[in-house]
N, C-alpha and C positions, 0 to 999 in steps of 0.2 A: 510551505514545507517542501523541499528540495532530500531527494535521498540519491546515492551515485554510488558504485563498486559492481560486485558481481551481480547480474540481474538474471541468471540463468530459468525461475520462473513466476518471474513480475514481482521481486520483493520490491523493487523501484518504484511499484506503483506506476508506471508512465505507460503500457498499455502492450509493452512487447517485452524482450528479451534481449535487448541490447545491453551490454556490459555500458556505462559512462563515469566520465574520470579517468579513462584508462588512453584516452588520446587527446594530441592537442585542439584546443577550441570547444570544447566539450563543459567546461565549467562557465560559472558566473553567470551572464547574461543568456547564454547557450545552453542553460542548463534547465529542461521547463520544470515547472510546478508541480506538486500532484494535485488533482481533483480531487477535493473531497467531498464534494455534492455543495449545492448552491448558497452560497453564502456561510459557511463553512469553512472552521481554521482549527488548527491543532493546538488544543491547550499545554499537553505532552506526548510524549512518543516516546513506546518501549519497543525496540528493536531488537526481533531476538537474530538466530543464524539466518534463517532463509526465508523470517517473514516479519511485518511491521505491523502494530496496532498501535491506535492515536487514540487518545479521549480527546473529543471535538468538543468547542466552546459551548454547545449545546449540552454535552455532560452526558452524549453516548456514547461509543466506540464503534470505531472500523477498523478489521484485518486487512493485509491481504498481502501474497507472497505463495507458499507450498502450503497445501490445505493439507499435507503430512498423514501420515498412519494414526496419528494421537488425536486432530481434530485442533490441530494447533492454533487457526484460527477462530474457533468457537462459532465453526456454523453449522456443525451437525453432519458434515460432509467431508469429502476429501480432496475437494475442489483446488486446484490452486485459483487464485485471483488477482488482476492486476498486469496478467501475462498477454491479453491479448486487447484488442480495441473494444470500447464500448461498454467494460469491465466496473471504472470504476466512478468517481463522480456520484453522481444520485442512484447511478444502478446498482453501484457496493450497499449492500445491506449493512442496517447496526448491525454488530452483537448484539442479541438477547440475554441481556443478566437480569433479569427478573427486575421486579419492584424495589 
């Protein structure tokens, strides 16, 4: 999974804050991955304004981007996630959607 545009607070997933796509060399091969913890890939992906959730081939979910006044990525918090190193991969928690 590859995400690129405004990344003002880690909707990119990639660990900072860097806009990408917005300069040359920046796409394609230059463009990393996002982690989504270990052996782990995204079945799909709902992207909303300023945050991503993925159902992973395992048939959990993980947010991350602006943890919002609403709770927009479903962890009980207002965290954003994804904005800084060490963020995401096996440290991003699922969503808990019950049983």
């Amino acid at each position: 999974l590859k995400c690129w545009g405004s990344n003002g607070s880690g909707a990119l997933g990639l660990g900072d804050t860097n806009h990408r796509g917005d300069g040359p060399g920046e796409m394609g091969d230059a463009l990393p991955a996002i982690d989504l913890g270990s052996k782990l890939s995204a079945l799909k992906v709902a992207p909303g304004a300023n945050y991503v959730c993925a159902l992973l081939d395992n048939y959990k979910v993980k947010c991350w981007g602006v943890g919002g006044t609403q709770g927009a990525l479903g962890y009980g918090d207002m965290q954003h996630r994804g904005d800084q190193p060490g963020e995401m991969g096996d440290a991003l928690p699922f969503v808990d959607l019950g049983s």
